[in-house]
N, C-alpha and C positions, 0 to 999 in steps of 0.2 A: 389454698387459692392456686389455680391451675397457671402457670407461665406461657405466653404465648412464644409461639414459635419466634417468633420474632416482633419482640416489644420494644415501640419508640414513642416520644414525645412528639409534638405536631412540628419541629424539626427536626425528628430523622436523630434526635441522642439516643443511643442504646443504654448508655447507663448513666448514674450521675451517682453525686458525692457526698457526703455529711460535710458541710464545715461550719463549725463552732466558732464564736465568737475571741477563743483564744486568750480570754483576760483573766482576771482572778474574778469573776462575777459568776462565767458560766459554772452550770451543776454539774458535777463529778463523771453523768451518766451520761450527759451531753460532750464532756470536752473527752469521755473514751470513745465517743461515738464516730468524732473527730476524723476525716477517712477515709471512713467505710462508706464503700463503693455497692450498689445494687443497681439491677434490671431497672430502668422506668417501670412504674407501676409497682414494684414490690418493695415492702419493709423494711425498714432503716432498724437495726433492734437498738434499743435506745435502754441501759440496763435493763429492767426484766419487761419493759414496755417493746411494743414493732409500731412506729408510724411510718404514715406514707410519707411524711414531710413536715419539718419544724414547724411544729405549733398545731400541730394536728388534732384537731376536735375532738377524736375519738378519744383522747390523752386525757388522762387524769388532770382536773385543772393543774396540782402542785410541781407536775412536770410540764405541762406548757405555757402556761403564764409568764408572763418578758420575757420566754424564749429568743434570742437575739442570732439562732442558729439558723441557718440558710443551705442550701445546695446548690451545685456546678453541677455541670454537664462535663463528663468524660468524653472526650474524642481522644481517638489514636488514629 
């Protein structure tokens, strides 16, 4: 997938954030993903899976199912 020059969200975030539910519920692959910061628009790698964003369809249901994982918006 090709990176645009300059990728944002329909406010102007250049990148945002994985963050995990943080409790003893979430999956292993989800609370390492915990973090990680990417480009708007590109891959979160989620153990050997890339979603765009928790709970993402293209995901094997047994990884996104009660996924309770969300993203933030990085600003600096």
């Amino acid at each position: 997938m090709a990176v645009p020059k300059k990728a944002t969200d329909s406010w102007g975030v250049e990148r945002e954030e994985w963050l995990s539910s943080r409790d003893e519920r979430v999956r292993d692959t989800h609370a390492d993903a915990d973090g990680q910061i990417v480009v708007v628009g590109q891959p979160f790698e989620v153990g050997d899976a890339h979603f765009l964003f928790p709970g993402d369809t293209d995901g094997l249901p047994e990884k996104i199912i009660n996924c309770r994982c969300t993203t933030i918006p990085v600003v600096s």
